[in-house]
C-alpha positions in Angstrom: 113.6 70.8 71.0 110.1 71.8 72.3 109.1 68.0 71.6 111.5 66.7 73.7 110.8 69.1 76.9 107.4 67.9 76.3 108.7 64.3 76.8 111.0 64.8 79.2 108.2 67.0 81.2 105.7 64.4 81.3 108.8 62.0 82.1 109.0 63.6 85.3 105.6 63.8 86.3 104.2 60.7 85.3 101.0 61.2 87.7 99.7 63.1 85.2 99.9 61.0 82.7 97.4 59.0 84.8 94.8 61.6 85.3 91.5 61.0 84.1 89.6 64.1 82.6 86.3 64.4 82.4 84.5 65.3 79.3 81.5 67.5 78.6 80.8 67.4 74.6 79.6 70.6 73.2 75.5 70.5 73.3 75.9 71.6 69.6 76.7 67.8 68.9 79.5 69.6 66.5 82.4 66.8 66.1 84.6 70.4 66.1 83.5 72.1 68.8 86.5 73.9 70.6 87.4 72.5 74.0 87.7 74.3 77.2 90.2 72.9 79.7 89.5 73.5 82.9 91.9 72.5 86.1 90.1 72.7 89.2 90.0 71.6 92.8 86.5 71.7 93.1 85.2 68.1 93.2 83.6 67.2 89.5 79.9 66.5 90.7 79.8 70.2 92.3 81.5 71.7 89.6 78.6 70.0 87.3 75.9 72.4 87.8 78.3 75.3 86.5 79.9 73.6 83.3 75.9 73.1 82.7 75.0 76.6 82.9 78.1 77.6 81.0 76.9 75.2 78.4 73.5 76.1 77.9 75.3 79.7 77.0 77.7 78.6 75.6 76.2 75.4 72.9 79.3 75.6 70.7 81.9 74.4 73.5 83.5 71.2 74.7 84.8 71.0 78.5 87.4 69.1 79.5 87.6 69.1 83.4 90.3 68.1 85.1 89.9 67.6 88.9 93.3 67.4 90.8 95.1 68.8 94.5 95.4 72.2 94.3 99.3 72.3 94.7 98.9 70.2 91.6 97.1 73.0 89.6 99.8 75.4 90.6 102.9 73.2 89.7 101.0 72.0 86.6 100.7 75.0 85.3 104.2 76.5 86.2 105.6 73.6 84.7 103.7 73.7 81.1 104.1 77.4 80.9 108.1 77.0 81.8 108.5 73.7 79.4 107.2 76.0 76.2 103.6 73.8 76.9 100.1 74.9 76.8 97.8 74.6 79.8 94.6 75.1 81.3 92.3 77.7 79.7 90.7 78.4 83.4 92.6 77.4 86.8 90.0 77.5 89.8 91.7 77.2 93.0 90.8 77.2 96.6 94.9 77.6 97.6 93.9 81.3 97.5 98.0 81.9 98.3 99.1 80.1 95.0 96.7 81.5 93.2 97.7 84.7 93.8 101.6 84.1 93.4 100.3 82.3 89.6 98.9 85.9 89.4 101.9 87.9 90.6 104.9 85.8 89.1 103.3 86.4 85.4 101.5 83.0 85.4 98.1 84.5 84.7 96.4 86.9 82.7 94.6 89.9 82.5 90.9 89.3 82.0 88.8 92.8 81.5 85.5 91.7 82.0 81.8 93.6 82.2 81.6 93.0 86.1 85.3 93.5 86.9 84.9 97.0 88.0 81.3 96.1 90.2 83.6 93.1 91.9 84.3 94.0 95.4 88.0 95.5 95.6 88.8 92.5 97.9 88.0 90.3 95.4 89.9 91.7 92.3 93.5 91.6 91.5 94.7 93.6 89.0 91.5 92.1 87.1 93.7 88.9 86.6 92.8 86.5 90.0 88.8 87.0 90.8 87.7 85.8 94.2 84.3 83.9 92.9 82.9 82.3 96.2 82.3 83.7 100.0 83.1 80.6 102.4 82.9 80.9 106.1 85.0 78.8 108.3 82.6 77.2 110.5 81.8 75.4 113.6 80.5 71.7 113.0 78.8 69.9 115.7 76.5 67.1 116.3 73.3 68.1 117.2 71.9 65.5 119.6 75.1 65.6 121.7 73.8 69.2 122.3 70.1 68.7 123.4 70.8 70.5 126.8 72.5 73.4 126.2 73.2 75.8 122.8 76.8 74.7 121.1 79.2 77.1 121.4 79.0 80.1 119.3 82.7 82.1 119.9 86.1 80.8 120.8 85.5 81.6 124.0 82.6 79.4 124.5 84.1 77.3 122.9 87.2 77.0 124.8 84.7 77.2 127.9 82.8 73.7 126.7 85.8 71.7 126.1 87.1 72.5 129.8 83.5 71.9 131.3 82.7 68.5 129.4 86.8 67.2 129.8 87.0 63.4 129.7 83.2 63.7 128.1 85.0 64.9 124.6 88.4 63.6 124.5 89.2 62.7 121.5 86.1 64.0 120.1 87.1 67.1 118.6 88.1 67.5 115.0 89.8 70.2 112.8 92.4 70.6 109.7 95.9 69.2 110.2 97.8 72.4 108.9 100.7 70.7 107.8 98.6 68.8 105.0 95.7 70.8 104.8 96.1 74.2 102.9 93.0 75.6 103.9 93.6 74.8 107.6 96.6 76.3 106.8 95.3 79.6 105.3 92.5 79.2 108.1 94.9 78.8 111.2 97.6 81.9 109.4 94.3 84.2 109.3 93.0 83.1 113.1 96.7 84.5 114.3 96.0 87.5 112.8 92.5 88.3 113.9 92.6 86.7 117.6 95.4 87.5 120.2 94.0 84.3 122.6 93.8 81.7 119.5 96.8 79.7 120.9 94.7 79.2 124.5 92.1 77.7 121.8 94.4 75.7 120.6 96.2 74.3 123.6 92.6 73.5 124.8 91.8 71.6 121.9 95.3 70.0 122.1 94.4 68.8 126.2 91.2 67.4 124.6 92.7 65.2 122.3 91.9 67.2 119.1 92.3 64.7 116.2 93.6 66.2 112.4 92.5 65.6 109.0 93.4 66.9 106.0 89.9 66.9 104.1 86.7 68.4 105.4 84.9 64.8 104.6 87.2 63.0 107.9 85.6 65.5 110.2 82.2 65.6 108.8 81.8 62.3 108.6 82.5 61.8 112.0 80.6 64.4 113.3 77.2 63.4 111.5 77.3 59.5 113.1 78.3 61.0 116.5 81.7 60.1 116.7 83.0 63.9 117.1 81.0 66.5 119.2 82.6 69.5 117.6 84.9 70.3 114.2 86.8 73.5 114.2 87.1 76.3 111.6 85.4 73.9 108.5 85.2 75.2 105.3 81.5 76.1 105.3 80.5 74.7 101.8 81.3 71.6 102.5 79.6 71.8 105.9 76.3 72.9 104.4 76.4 70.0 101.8 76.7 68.0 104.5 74.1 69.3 106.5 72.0 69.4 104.0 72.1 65.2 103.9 72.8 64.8 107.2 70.1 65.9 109.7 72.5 65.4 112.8 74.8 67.8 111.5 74.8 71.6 113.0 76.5 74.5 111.6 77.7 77.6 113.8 79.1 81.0 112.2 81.6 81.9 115.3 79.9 85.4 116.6 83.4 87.3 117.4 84.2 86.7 113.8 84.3 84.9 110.7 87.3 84.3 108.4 85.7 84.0 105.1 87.6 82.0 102.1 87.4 82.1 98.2 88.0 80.0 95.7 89.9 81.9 93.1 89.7 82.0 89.1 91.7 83.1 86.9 93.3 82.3 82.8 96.8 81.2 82.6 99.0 83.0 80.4 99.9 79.9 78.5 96.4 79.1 77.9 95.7 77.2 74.6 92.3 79.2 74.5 92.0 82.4 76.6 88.7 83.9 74.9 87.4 80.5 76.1 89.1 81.0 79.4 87.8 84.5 79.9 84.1 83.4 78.4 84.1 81.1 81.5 85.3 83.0 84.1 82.5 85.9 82.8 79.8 83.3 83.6 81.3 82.2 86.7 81.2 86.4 87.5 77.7 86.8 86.2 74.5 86.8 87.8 73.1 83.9 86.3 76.7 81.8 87.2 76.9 83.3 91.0 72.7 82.4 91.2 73.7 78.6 89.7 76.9 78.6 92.6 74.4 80.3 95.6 71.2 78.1 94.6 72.7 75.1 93.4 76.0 74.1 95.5 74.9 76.5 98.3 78.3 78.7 98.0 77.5 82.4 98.8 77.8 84.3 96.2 81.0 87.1 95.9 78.6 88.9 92.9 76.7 92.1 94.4 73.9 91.7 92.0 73.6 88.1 93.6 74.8 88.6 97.7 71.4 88.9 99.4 69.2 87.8 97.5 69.5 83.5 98.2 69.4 81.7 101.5 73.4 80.9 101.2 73.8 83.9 101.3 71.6 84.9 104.7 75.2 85.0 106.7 76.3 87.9 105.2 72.8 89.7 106.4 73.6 88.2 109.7 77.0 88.7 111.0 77.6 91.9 108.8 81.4 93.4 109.6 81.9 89.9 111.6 82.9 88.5 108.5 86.4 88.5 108.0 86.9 88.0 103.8 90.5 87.3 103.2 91.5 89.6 100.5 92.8 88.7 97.2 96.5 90.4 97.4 100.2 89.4 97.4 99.9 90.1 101.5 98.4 85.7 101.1 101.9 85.0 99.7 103.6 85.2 103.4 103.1 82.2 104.4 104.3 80.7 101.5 108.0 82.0 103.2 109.2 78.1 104.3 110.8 80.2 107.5 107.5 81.9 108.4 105.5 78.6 107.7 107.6 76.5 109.4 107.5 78.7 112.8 103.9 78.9 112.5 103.5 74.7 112.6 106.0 74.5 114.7 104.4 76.5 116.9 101.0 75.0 116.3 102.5 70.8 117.0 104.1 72.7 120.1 101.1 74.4 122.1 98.8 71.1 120.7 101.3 68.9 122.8 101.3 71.5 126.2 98.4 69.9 127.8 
């Protein structure tokens, strides 16, 4: 009976039948070596650096990563779990809501670990979803567009240039479409809560022909060849990679405040291999994993042995209780109400169009 739930599972979903896993033998060279599966929306070559580390720990172990959408992680995983199936061993996530609800709906387990009490209580649920990165939402802008006056470093400056420069920007401005973009979504929810004027923001991006992506690449791409004078609330990871390579690019942490993402890991219940799930998220938690993720991929670090002590990590030094971390709680599940959502976006398309 399992067997044909199986079948008739993968019958369904025949994308991932498709999907291309990449491999990471064990460095043991064993032919047996025991496989860690990972499912991730972290892109493979960033994720790199980490299976590495975990590797050079870890000798005896085989990594199969699996880089996918992360409402694909979240179904994936309900639907092996449901079908009698085994899944992933770690889920990494930056849909910090359906993380959580994996969490709270008995889709993950509990993973005791040495630095689970040291974890910041925003950070820790119930010791089974981990917030493992601190990313600022950002401003982008191209720097020699702003060679005569500083870009704009709050929402009210930033409001302020878009009216002064008018037809100078139009259709110069980028940000996350939040219908298709989960962290513009998450971004956008969390602005509402902190700001009272974000909609005059927004209706002043709206009258200055704002244009909406749903990856981080659309917007920085345009920005660094000049296309785009300004990207809105940008996950800041990607931003630094790409300021990193692209000299033109500018980052600005917003001075009134900064809503602050994580990427969240955690071991399914269903896992094949928990002690290997729970092995990896330890590494990801200690300090030699967080150094790897601050040093190497230029993620600030959650880890208080680590926060401090690398430059990707200067931000929190700088802005102090401006940061705005979203917590790791069933309070990210609201949105994931369709009513609640869907007044939100309506809202949004609505004051976008009012210009």
């Amino acid at each position: 009976m399992r067997f044909l739930i199986s079948l008739l599972f993968f019958a369904l979903c025949p994308r991932l039948l498709l999907a291309a896993p990449i491999i990471f033998p064990a460095l043991s060279g064993s032919s047996d070596a025991r496989t860690l599966v990972v499912y991730s929306s972290l892109d493979e070559p960033l994720a790199r650096p980490m299976i590495i580390g975990f590797q050079r720990a870890n000798p005896d172990v085989a990594v199969r990563y699996e880089d996918m959408l992360t409402g694909e992680i979240y179904d994936r995983i309900v639907k092996e779990t449901d079908a009698g199936m085994k899944t992933a061993d770690f889920a990494f996530s930056s849909a910090m809501d359906l993380q959580v609800k994996l969490s709270n709906d008995g889709y993950a387990q509990r993973s005791d670990l040495p630095m689970s009490d040291r974890w910041p209580a925003w950070a820790n649920w119930r010791n089974t979803a981990y917030a493992l990165t601190f990313e600022p939402a950002v401003f982008v802008y191209h720097k020699p567009s702003f060679t005569t006056e500083k870009p704009p470093s709050t929402r009210a400056e930033f409001v302020n240039y878009l009216k002064r420069q008018g037809a100078n920007v139009f259709g110069r401005i980028g940000t996350y479409d939040i219908e298709r973009s989960g962290v513009g979504f998450l971004f956008m929810s969390r602005d509402q809560e902190q700001f009272g004027d974000i909609w005059n923001v927004i209706q002043a991006m709206g009258a200055a022909g704002v244009k909406l992506y749903s990856t981080s690449e659309a917007i920085l791409e345009r920005v660094a060849d000049g296309r785009f004078v300004l990207g809105y609330n940008i996950l800041g990871s990607y931003a630094a990679d790409w300021a990193a390579r692209h000299p033109d690019v500018g980052i600005v942490l917003p001075k009134d405040y900064t809503v602050v993402m994580s990427r969240i890991g955690l071991v399914p219940q269903a896992s094949a291999s928990p002690d290997l799930g729970r092995r990896y998220l330890e590494f990801f938690m200690s300090k030699e994993g967080q150094t790897i993720m601050a040093r190497e991929l230029q993620i600030a670090a959650v880890s208080p042995e680590v926060a401090g002590e690398n430059t990707a990590n200067t931000m929190q030094e700088m802005l102090g209780a401006q940061l705005r971390p979203v917590p790791v709680s069933p309070g990210l599940m609201v949105y994931l109400d369709q009513v609640k959502r869907s007044r939100l976006i309506a809202k949004w398309n609505e004051v976008l169009r009012l210009h």
